[in-house]
C-alpha angles and dihedrals in degrees: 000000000000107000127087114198104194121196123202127193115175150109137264143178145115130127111214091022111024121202124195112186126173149110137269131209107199100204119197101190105212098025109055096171095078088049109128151169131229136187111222120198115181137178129175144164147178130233113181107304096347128094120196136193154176138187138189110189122180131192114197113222103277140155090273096048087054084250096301126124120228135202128195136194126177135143123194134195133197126194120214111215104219120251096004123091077241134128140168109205128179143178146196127194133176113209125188129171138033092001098041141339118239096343134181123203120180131179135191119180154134137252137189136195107225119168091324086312120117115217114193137167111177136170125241147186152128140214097249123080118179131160093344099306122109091051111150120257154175117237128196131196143167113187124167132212138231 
């Protein structure tokens, strides 16, 4: 149908360099054909106002990958402006296997801090179209942490 349940089960930590590694089982309940596993590798780390970050993600060859591995790389980075709630944040990933060949994803946006909530509106895209995904977009978000 149209839902996805992830589930994530992993470890993080660090304090100049922080990791995050973990893996992620994408569910579509309904459909349990497109179910699915990743491997998930982060680091990140802060310098003054700026946050940077990379990512390696892989997906074996499984059922819900039609049986095609895939392997993704991306690192993101997001600048602080002193002494606003705002940020401008942007990212960059190179995909290649079972969800794209040779794909390039790309975002540019803005957060801001308000009361413990993260409002965010971003651009995204890629230079693959096919079947009408891949169209370009805005997203918006708003998260809070506790």
């Amino acid at each position: 149908e149209d839902i996805e349940v992830d589930l994530y089960a992993g470890f993080a930590g660090g304090d100049t360099v922080t990791y995050d590694l973990g893996v992620t089982y994408y569910m579509y309940p309904g459909v349990s054909d497109f179910n699915y596993a990743e491997f998930i590798g982060k680091l990140g780390t802060t310098v003054g106002p700026v946050t940077l970050g990379g990512m390696v993600a892989y997906a074996p060859s499984q059922d819900g990958t039609g049986n095609t591995d895939n392997f993704y790389v991306g690192t993101n980075a997001s600048i602080g402006i002193p002494d606003t709630p705002l940020s401008f944040t942007g990212s960059i990933g190179y995909e290649d296997g079972a969800f794209g060949d040779d794909k390039i994803d790309w975002s540019l946006g803005v957060t801001a801090e308000v009361k413990g909530f993260t409002l965010g509106a971003s651009y995204v895209d890629t230079n693959r179209f096919v079947g009408g995904l891949g169209k370009a977009g805005a997203v918006f978000s708003i998260s809070y942490g506790f």
